[in-house]
C-alpha positions as CSV (number, residue, x, y, z in Angstrom):
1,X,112.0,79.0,104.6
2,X,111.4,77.3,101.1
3,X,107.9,77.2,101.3
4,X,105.7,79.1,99.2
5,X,102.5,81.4,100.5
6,X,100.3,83.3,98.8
7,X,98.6,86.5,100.7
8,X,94.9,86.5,101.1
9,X,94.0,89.7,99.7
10,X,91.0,90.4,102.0
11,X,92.7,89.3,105.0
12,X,96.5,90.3,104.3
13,X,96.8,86.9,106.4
14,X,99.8,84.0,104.5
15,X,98.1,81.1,103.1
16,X,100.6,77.8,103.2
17,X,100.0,76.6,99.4
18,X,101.5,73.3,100.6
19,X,99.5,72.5,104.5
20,X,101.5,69.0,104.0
21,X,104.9,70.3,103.8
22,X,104.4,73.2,105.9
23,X,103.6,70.3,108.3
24,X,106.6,68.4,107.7
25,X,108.6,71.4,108.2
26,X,107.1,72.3,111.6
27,X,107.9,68.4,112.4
28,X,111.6,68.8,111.4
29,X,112.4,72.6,112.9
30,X,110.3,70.7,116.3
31,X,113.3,67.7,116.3
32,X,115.9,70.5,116.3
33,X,117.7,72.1,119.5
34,X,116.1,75.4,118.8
35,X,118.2,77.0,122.2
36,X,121.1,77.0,120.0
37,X,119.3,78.2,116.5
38,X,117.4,81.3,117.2
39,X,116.7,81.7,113.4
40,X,115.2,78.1,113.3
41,X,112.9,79.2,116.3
42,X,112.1,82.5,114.9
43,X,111.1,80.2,111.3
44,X,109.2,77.9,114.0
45,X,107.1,80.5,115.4
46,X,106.2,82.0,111.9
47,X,105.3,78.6,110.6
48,X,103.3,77.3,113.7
49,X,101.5,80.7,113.4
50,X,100.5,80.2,109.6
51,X,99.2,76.6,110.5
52,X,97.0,78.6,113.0
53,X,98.4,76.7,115.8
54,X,98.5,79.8,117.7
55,X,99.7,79.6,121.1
56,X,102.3,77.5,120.2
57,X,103.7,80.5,118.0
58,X,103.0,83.0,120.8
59,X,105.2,80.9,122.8
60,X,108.1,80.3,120.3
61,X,108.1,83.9,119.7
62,X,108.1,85.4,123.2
63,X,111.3,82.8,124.0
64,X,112.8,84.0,120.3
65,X,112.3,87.9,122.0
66,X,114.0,86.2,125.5
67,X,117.0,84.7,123.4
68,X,117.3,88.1,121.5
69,X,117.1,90.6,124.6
70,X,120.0,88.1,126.1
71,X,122.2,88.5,122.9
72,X,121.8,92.1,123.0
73,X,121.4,92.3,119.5
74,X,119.3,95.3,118.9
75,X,118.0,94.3,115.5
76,X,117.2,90.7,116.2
77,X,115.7,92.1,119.1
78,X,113.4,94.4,116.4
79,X,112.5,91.4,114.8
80,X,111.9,89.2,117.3
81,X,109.4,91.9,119.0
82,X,107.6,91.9,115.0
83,X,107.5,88.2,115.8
84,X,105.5,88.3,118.8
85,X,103.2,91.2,117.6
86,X,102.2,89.2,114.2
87,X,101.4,86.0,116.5
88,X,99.4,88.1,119.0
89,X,97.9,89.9,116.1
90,X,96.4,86.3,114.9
91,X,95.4,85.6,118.6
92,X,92.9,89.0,118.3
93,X,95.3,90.0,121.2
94,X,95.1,93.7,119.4
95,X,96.8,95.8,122.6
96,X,99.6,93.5,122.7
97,X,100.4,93.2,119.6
98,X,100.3,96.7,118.8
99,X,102.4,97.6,121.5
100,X,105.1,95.8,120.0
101,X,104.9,97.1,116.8
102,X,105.0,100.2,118.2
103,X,108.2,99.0,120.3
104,X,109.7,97.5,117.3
105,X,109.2,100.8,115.5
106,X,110.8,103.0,117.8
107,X,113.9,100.8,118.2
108,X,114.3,100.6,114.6
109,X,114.4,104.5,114.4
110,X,116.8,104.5,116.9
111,X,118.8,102.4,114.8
112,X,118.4,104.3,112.2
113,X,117.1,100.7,110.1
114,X,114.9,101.6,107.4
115,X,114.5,98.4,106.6
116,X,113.2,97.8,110.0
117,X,111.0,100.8,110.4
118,X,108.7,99.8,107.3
119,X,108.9,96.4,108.3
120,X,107.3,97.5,111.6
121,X,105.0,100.0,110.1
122,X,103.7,97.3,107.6
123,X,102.9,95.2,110.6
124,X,101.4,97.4,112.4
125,X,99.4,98.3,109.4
126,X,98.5,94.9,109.2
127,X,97.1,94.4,112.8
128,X,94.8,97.8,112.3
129,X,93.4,96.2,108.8
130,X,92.8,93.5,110.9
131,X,91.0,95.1,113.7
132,X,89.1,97.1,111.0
133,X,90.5,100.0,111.5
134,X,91.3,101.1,107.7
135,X,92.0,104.7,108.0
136,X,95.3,103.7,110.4
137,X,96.3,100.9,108.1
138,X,96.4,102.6,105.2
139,X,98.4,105.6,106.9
140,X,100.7,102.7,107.9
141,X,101.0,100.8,105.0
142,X,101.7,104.6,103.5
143,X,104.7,105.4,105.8
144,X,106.0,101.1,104.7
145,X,105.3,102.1,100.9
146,X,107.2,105.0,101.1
147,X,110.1,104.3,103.0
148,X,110.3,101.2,100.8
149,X,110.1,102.8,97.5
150,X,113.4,104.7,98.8
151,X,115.2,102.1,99.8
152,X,114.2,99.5,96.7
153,X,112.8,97.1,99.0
154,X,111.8,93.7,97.9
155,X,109.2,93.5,99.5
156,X,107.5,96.6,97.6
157,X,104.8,94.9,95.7
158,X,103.4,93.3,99.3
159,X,103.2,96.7,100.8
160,X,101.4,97.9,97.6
161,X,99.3,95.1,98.1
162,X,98.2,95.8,101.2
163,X,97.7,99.7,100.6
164,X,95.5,99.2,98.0
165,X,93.5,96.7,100.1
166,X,92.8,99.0,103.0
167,X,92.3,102.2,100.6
168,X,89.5,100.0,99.1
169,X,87.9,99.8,102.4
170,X,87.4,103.2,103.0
């Protein structure tokens, strides 16, 4: 993406450090043909999410998860469904967006994806910090922590993070 965000560490929510270009970024990924870039759109949805413009990223990210189901790409199809949870997440739209981390998950085991699989179980961990629910967070962010310890993930030190932040709310 080339912007940078910092992590709120009582929220687990991205913070843009830039609002202005995170603006100009949503402006210049909006001028594009997004049909034909489904990583632009996916980028799109993120971005308008972070902004907080919020049903505009529920709505890039359910027609990124239409693109994907069409391609029949499983994996984009994982990630696209990740998409869609973190926007509904934000929303406070906690059933759906835990049903599609859930979804996400069990695709990703059936794809044997690791990488995928703690992705999922990281944002899933994330939605239950956020509904307050710390005890099936942290067992979450566990099952992320581990499986990305194995694998030398780079996003280790973000899943620590986040561990650490819902074992101190217990």
């Amino acid at each position: 993406m080339g912007l940078d965000f910092r992590t709120d560490p009582e929220t687990l929510r991205e913070i843009a450090d830039d609002p202005a270009a995170l603006s100009t970024r949503i402006d210049t990924l909006a001028a594009l043909d997004l049909e034909e870039l489904p990583d632009a759109r996916s980028e799109y949805a993120t971005l308008l999410r972070i902004a907080g413009r919020l049903d505009e990223a529920v709505l890039e990210a359910e027609l990124t998860l239409a693109a994907a189901d069409m391609s029949g790409d499983l994996r984009r199809m994982v990630r696209a469904q990740l998409l869609v949870g973190h926007a509904r997440q934000w929303r406070g739209e906690w059933d759906q967006a835990d049903t599609m981390f859930h979804r996400a998950e069990k695709l990703a085991l059936y794809l044997k994806d690791d990488r995928l699989v703690a992705a999922a179980a990281h944002h899933s961990g994330r939605s239950f910090y956020d509904q307050g629910k710390h005890v099936e967070a942290a067992l979450r962010f566990r099952l992320a922590l581990e499986i990305d310890q194995r694998i030398g993930s780079p996003k280790l030190g973000a899943v620590r993070e986040a561990f650490e932040a819902a074992m101190g709310k217990l």
